[in-house]
N, C-alpha and C positions, 0 to 999 in steps of 0.2 A: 504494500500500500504506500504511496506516493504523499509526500505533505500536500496539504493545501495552504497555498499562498494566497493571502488574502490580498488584493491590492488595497495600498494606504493613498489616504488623502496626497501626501508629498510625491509619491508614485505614479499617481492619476495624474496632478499638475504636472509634474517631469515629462511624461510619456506625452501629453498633447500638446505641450510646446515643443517637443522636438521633432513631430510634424512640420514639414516647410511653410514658413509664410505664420506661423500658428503665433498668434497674441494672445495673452489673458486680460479680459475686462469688467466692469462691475458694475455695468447697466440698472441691474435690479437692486443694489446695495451690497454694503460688503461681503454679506453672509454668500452668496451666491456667486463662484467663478464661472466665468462665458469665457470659450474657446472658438475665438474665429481667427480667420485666414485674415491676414492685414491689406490682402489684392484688393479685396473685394466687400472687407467684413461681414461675411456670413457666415453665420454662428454653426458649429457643427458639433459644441460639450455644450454642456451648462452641469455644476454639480455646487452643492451645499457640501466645502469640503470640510464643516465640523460637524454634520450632522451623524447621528447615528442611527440604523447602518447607510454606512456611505454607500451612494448612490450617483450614479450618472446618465442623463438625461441625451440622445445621439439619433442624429439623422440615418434613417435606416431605408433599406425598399423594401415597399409596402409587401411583396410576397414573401420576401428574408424574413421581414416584421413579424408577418403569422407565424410562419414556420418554427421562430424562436419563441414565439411566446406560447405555442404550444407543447415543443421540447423542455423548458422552466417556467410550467406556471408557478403567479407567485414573486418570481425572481427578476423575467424579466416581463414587463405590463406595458400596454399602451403609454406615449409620452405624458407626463405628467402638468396636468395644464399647457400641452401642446399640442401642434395637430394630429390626433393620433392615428393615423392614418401613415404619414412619414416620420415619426419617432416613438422611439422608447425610452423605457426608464428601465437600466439595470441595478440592482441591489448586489454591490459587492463585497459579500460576506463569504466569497469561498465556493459557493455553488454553482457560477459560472466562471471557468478557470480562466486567471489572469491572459493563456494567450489569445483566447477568444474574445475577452474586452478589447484587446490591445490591436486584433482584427478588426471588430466591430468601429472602433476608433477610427481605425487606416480608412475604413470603406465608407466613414462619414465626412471626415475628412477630404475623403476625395470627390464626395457626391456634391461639396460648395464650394472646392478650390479654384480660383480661377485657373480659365482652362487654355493651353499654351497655344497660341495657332500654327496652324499646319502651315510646308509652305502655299504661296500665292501662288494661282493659278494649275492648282492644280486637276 
C-alpha cells in the first residue's frame, strides 16, 4: 500500500504558478486565491487556501466533468458557485491523488491560456 499524499495549501499555490503565464490574484478578498494566465487573465484555480478541507475550484470539459464526478462522488462536485456545467470543485484530502489534481490543473490551464498563433497563411 502506497502513502497518500495529500496536497497542501503551499503545494496547490506552487504547482499553478509554475504553469506558464500563471498569476495569483485576490479579486474576491484575501481569503480566496484566483489563478489566471496574465495573457489574457482568465481564471483557471480559485481555492480558499486556509480553508478546511482544502479544496480547489478548475475549468474542466463538461464530458471529463461527468465522468469525474461520477468516479469521486462527494470528492469531486459541480463548481462551486460557478458554472457548473465547465467547472469543479475538488476536495483535496487524499482521495483524488495528487497527480491527477496536478492533470486536472494542466488541462484547465490550458482550456484559458492564450493560444499561440499558427503560422500566416497557412
Amino acid at each position: 500500500m502506497t502513502n497518500v499524499v495529500t496536497m497542501t495549501p503551499d503545494a496547490l499555490a506552487a504547482f499553478c504558478l509554475s504553469l506558464p503565464q500563471a498569476i495569483e490574484t485576490f479579486p474576491f478578498g484575501p481569503e480566496t486565491s484566483v489563478f489566471k494566465t496574465s495573457g489574457n487573465g482568465k481564471i483557471f484555480a480559485l481555492s480558499a487556501l486556509d480553508r478546511e478541507p482544502l479544496a480547489v475550484s478548475l475549468k474542466c470539459d463538461p464530458e471529463d466533468s461527468k465522468a469525474l464526478r461520477e468516479e469521486f462522488p462527494g470528492h469531486i462536485t459541480p463548481g462551486y458557485h460557478l458554472n457548473k456545467k465547465h467547472w469543479i470543485t475538488v476536495v483535496l484530502d487524499g482521495t483524488v491523488d495528487d497527480a491527477l489534481v496536478k492533470q486536472l490543473l494542466r488541462e484547465s490551464h490550458a482550456l484559458v491560456r492564450p493560444k499561440i498563433p499558427r503560422g500566416r497563411g497557412a
